[in-house]
C-alpha positions as CSV (number, residue, x, y, z in Angstrom):
1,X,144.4,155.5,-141.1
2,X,144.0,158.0,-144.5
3,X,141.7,156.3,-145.6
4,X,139.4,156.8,-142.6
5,X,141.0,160.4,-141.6
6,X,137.6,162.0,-141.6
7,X,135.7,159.6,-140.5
8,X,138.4,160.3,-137.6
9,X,138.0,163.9,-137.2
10,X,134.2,163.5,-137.2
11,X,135.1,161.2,-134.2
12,X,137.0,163.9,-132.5
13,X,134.6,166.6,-133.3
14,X,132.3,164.3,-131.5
15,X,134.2,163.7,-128.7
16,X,135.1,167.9,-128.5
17,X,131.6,168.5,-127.9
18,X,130.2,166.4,-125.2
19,X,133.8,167.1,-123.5
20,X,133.4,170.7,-124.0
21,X,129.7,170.8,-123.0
22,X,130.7,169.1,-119.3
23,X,133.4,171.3,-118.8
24,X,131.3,174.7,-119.8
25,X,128.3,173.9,-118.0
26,X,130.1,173.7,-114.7
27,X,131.3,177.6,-115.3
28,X,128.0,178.9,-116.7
29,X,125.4,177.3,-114.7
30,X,125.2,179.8,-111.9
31,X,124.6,182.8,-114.1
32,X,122.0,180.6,-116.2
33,X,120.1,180.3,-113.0
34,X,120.0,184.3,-112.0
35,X,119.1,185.0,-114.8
36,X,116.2,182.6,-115.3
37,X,115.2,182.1,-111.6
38,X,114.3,178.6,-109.9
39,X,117.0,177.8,-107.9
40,X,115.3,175.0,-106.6
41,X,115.6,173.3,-109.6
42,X,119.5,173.9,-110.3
43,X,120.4,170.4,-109.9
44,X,118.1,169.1,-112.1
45,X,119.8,170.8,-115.7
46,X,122.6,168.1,-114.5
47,X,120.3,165.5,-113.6
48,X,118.2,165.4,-116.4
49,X,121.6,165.4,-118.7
50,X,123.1,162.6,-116.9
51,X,119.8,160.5,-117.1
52,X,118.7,160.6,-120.6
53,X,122.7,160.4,-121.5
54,X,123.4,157.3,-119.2
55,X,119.8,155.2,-120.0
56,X,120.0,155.7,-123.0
57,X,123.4,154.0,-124.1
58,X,123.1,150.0,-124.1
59,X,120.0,151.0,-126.1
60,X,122.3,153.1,-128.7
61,X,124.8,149.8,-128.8
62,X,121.6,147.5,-129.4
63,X,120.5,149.8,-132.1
64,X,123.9,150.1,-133.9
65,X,124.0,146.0,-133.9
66,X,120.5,146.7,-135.4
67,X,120.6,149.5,-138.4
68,X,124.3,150.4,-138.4
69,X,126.5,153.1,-136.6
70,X,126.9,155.6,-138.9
71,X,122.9,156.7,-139.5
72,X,122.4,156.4,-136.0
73,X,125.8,158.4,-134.9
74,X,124.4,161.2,-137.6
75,X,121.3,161.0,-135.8
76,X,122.8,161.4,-132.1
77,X,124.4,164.3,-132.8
78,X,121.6,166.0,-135.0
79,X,119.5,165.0,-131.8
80,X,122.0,166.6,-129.4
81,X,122.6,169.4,-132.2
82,X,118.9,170.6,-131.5
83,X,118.6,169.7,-127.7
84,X,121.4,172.6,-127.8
85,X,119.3,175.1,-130.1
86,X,116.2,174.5,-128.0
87,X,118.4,174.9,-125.0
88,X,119.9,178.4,-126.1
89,X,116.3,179.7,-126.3
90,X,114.9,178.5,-123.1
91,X,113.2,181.5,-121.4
92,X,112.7,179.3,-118.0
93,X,114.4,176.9,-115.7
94,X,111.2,174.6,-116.7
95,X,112.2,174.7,-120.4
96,X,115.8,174.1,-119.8
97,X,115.5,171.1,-118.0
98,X,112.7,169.6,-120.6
99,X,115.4,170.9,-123.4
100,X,118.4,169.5,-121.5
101,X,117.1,165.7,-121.5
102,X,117.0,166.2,-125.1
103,X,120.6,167.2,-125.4
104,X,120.8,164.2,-122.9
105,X,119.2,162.0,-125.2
106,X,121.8,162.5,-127.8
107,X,124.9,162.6,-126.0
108,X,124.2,159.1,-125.1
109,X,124.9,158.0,-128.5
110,X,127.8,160.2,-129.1
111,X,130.6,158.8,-127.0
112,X,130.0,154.8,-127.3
113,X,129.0,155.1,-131.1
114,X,132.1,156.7,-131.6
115,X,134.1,154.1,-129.7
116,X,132.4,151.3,-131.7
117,X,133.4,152.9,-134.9
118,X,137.1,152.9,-133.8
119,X,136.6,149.1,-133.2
120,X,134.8,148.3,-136.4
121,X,138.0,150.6,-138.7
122,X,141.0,150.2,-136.5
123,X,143.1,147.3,-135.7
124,X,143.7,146.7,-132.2
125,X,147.4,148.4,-132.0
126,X,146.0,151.5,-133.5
127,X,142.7,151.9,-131.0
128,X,144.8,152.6,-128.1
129,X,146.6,155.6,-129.8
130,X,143.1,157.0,-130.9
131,X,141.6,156.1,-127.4
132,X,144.6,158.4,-126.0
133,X,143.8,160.9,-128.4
134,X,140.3,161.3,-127.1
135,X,141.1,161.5,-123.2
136,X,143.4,164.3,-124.1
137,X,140.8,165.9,-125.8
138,X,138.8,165.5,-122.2
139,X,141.5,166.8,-120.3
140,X,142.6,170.1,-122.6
141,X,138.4,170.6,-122.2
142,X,138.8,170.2,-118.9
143,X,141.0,173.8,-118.5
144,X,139.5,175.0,-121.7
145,X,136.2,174.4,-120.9
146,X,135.5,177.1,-117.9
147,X,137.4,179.5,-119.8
148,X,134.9,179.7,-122.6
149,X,132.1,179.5,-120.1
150,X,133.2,182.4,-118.7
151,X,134.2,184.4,-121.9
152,X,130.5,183.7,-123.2
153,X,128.8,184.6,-120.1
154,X,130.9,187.8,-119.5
155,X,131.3,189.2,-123.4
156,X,128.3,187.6,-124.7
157,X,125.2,185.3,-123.4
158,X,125.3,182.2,-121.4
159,X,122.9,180.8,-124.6
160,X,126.2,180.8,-127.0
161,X,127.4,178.1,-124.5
162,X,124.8,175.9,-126.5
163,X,124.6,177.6,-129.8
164,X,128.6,177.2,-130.3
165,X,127.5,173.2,-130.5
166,X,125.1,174.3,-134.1
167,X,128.9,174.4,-136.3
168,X,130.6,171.5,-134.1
169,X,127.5,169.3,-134.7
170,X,127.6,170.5,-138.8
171,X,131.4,169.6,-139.0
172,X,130.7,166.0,-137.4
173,X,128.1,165.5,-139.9
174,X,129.8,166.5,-142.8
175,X,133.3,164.6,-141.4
176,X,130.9,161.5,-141.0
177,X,128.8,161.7,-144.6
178,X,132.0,160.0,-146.4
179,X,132.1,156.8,-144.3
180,X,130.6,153.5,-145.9
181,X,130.2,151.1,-143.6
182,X,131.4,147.5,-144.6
183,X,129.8,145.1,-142.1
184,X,126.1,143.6,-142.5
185,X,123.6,144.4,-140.1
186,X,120.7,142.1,-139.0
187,X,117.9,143.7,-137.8
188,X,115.6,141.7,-135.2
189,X,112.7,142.6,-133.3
190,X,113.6,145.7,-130.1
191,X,112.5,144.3,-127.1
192,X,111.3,148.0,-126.2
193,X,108.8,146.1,-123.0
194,X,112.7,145.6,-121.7
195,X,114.6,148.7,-122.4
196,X,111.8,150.6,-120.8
197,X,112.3,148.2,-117.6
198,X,115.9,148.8,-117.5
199,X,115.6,152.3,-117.8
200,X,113.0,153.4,-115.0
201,X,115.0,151.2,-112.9
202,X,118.5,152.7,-113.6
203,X,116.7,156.0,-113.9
204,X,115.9,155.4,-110.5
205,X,118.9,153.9,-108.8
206,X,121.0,157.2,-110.4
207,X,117.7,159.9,-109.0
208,X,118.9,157.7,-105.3
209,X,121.8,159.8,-105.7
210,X,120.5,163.4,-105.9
211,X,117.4,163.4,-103.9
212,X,116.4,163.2,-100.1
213,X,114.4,160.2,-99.7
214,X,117.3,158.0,-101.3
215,X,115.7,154.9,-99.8
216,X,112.3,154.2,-101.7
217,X,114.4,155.2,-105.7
218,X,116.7,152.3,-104.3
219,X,113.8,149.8,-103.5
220,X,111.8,150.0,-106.3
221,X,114.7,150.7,-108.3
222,X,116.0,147.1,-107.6
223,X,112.6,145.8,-107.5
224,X,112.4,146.9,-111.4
225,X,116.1,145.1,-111.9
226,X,114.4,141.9,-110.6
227,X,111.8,141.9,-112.9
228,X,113.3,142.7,-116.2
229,X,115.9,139.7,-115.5
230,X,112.8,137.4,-115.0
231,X,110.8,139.1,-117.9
232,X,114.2,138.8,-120.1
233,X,115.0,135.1,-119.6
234,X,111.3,134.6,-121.2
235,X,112.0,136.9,-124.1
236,X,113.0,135.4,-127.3
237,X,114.9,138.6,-128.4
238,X,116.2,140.1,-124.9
239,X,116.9,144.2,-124.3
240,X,120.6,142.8,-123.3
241,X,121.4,139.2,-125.3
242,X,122.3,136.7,-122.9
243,X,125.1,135.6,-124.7
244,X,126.8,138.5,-122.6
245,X,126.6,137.3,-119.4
246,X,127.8,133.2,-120.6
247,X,130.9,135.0,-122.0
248,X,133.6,135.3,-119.2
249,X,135.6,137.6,-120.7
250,X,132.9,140.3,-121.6
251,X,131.4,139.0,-117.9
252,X,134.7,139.5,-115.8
253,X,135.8,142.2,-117.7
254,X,132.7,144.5,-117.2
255,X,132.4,143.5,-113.7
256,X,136.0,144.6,-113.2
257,X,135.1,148.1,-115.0
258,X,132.3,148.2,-113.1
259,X,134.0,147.5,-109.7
260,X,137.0,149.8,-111.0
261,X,134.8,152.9,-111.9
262,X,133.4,152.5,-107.9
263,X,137.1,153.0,-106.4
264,X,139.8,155.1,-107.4
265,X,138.6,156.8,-110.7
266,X,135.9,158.9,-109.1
267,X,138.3,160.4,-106.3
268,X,139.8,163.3,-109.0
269,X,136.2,165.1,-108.4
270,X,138.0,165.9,-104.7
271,X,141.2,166.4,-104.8
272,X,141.3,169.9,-106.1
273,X,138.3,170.6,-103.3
274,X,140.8,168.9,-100.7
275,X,143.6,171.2,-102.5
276,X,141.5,174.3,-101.8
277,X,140.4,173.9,-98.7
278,X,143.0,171.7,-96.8
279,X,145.9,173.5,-98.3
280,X,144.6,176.6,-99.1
281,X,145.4,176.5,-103.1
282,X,143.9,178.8,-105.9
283,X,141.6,177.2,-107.9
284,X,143.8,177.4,-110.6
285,X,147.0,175.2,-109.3
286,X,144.5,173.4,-107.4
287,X,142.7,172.5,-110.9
288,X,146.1,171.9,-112.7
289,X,146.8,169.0,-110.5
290,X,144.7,167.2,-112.6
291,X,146.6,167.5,-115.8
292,X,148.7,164.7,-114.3
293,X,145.9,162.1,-114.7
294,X,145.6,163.1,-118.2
295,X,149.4,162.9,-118.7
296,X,149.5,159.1,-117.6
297,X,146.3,158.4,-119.2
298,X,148.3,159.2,-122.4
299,X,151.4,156.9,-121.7
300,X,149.3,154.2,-120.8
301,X,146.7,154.0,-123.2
302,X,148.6,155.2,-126.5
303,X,150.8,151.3,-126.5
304,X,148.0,149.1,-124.9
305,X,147.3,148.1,-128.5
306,X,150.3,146.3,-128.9
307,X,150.3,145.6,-125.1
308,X,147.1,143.2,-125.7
309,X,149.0,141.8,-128.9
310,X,152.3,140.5,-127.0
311,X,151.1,139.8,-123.6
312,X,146.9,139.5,-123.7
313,X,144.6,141.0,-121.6
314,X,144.5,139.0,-118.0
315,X,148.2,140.4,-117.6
316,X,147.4,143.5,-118.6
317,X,144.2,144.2,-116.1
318,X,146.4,142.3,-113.9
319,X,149.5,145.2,-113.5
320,X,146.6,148.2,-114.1
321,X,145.0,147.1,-110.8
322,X,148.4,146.7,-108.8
323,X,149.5,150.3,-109.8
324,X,146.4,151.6,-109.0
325,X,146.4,150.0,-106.0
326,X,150.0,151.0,-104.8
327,X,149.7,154.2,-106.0
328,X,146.3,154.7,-104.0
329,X,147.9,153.4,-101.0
330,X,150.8,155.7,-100.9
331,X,147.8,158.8,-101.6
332,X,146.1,157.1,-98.2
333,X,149.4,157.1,-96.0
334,X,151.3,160.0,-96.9
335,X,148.1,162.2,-98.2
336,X,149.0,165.1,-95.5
337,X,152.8,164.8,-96.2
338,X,152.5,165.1,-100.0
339,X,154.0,168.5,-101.8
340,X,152.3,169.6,-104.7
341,X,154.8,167.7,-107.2
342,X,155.1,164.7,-105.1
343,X,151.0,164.5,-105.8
344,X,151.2,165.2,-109.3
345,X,153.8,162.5,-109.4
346,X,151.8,159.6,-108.1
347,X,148.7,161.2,-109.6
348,X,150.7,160.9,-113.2
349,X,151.3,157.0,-112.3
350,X,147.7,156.7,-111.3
351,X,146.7,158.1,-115.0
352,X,148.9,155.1,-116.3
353,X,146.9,152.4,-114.9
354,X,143.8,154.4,-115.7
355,X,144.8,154.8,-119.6
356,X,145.9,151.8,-119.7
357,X,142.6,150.0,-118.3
358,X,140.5,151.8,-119.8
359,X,141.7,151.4,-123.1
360,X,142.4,147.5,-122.5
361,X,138.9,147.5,-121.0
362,X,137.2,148.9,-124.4
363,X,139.2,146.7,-126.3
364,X,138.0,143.6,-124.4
365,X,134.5,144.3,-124.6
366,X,134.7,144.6,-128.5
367,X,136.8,141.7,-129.4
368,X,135.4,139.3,-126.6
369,X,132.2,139.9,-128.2
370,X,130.3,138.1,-131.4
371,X,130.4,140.6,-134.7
372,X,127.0,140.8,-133.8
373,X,126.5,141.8,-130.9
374,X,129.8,144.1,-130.5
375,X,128.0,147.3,-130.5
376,X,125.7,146.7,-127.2
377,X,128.9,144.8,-125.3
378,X,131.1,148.0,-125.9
379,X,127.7,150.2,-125.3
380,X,127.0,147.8,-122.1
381,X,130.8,148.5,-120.0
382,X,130.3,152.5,-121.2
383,X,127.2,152.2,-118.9
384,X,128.6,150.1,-116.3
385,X,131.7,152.4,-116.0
386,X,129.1,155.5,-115.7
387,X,126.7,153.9,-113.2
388,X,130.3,153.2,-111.3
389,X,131.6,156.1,-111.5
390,X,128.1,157.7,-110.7
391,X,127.8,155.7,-107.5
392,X,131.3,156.1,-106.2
393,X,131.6,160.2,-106.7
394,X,127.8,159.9,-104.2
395,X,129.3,157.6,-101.9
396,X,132.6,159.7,-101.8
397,X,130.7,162.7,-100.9
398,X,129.0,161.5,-98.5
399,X,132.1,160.0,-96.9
400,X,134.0,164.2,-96.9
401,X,131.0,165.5,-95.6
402,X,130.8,163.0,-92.7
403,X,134.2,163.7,-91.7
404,X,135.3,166.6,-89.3
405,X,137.5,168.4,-92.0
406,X,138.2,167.9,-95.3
407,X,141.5,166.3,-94.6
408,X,139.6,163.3,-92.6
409,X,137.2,163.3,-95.4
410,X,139.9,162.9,-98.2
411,X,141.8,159.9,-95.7
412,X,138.2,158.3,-95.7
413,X,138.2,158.6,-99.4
414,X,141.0,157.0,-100.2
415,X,140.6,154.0,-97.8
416,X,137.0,153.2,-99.4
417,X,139.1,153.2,-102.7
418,X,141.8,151.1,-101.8
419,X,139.5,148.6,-100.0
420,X,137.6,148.5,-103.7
421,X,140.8,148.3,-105.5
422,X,141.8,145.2,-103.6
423,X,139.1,143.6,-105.2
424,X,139.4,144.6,-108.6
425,X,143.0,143.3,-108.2
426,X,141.2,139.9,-107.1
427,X,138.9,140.1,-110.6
428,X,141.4,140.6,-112.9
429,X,143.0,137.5,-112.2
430,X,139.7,136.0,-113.6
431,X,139.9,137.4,-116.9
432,X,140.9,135.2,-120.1
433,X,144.5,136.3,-121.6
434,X,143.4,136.3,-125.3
435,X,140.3,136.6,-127.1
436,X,139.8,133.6,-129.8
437,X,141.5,136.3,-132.3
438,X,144.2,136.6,-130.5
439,X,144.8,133.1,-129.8
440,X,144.6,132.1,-133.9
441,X,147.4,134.7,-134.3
């Protein structure tokens, strides 16, 4: 771990920024548009972001496979870096959105390249302690964040929101420089004719989400799926290897990420609205509920290391899906009767079995996975989790403002969840124990 400590803190200075860019946004946006004008287009600074930063990500993991993460990792936040200058000097809503899908563009390096440099330094008991250490860093950034949005906006200028990132993204640079990088890269031909496929599709599929006429993005969005799996199994050097997809674990274990992401992890973008406006809450305690998740996120992902070690993974994905599970069903029944602590409690065991998947779930994906092809299978459940996620939060809103109040709409919530949870449940008894690692050990 010396050895490596900047390479670390580069990590963490990676991780601080795209946390801390989220969490400011949310707080600054409004004034951004008054000042600017076009509020027509005030979706679309989030849109673009989440677009360039979601499609872009299996492409990152295929690329570090390719030329190596730390060149690429440099580059990603250099790209982000400037996405943020160009961003502080927009002098129209047009401009911001062109300059936010660069910011995009880079931020969809930042997070999985960093995660796959945890996997290629750190031995399996160690990456859960690190993995805590960055979802603490989301959740402080989740109360610091709208704090310094508001500071810059009020003392200063809503453009120091980006130009803050110009030292952040020097210090992750310089932090990284030091690295040397021990494994051999092969570089093969970039089945570009692919990527492009997969991304107008996804791109499409995630706009079915923020626009009216939801129907026609889905069609030809899953019209586009279709044909890059039949113009992949022809390629000799696919967008997405299909060694993937023959592996079970990497299969099962993405699948249940992906399944996981759709239920119970998306339903913290509510409950301080259900807070709020079912029990009449600030928006302060109402936002501190959520400290709990990060709480148990910390207890359960900080020992899943040496979890994996002594009792593999199928038992492990096995107990995260029952606590999530129970947990969400006692949110569904007694959701009205709840006080404040007695939510924070079950919300604290529900971060457990989040922390605790999650981190299992990364791990999986990396040591599942050839040496050569571990940089797009960690990239690849990253995406699935987003698109998941994505989904579920859309599906969720839909399902609140459907319902008569808000405390209907939360009830509906939570049944959809637990429904979905059931089958993750039914998934992770499909996954293998041990890797072929773990098994020689």
């Amino acid at each position: 771990m010396n050895k490596n400590k900047y390479v670390f803190w580069g990590l963490v200075i990676t991780t601080l920024i795209s946390a801390l860019d989220a969490n400011i946004m949310q707080t600054a946006s409004p004034t951004i548009v008054k000042q600017l004008g076009g509020m027509e287009l005030f979706a679309w600074i989030f849109v673009v972001y989440m677009l360039a930063s979601t499609v872009t990500v299996p492409l990152y993991g295929k690329l570090s496979d390719m030329y190596g993460r730390k060149k690429l990792l440099m580059f990603a936040v250099g790209l982000f870096t400037l996405g943020s200058i160009l961003c502080g000097m927009a002098n129209s809503m047009v401009t911001l959105i062109i300059f936010r899908g660069i910011q995009g563009l880079g931020a969809g390096g930042m997070i999985p390249l960093s995660i796959i440099i945890v996997g290629d330094l750190f031995t399996i008991e160690t990456r859960g302690k690190i993995q805590a250490v960055f979802s603490s860093i989301w959740a402080i950034s989740s109360i610091v964040g709208p704090v310094l949005g508001s500071f810059f906006v009020e003392a200063l200028s809503w453009r120091w929101i980006f130009f803050i990132n110009i030292p952040i993204g020097i210090a992750t640079v310089l932090c990284l420089i030091p690295y040397q990088e021990q494994t051999e890269f092969k570089k093969t031909h970039i089945d570009f004719k692919g990527f492009f496929l997969f991304g107008i599709s996804i791109s499409l599929l995630l706009l079915a989400t923020n626009v009216s006429n939801a129907i026609w993005y889905l069609i030809i969005g899953f019209i586009g799926l279709i044909v890059f799996v039949f113009v992949e199994k022809k390629e000799q050097h696919p967008f997405l290897p299909v060694s993937l997809f023959k592996n079970k674990g990497i299969l099962m274990s993405n699948l249940f990420m992906l399944v996981y992401c759709l239920s119970f992890f998306g339903t913290s973008n509510f409950i301080p609205l259900y807070l709020q406006e079912g029990n009449h809450m600030s928006i302060y305690k109402s936002g501190l509920i959520l400290l709990s998740i990060a709480i148990g996120w910390m207890f359960g992902s900080t020992p899943a290391g040496k979890w994996i070690i002594r009792f593999g993974y199928k038992k492990l994905f096995i107990i995260g899906s029952f606590i999530t599970a129970i947990s969400g069903l006692v949110l569904f029944l007694f959701l009205n009767e709840l006080s404040y602590l007695g939510m924070f409690l079950i919300l604290t065991v529900q971060g457990v079995s989040f922390g605790l998947l999650f981190a299992v779930g990364t791990i999986a994906s990396q040591e599942f996975a050839d040496a050569d092809i571990k940089g797009v299978s960690t990239s690849l459940q990253m995406f699935l989790r987003n698109i998941g996620t994505s989904i579920g939060v859309t599906i969720m809103g839909l399902l609140i403002n459907q319902a008569a109040n808000i405390s209907i709409g939360m009830k509906n919530v939570f049944l959809y969840a637990l429904y979905l949870s059931l089958v993750t449940v039914l998934l992770s008894f499909f996954i293998p124990a041990k890797t072929a690692a773990l098994r020689g050990n």
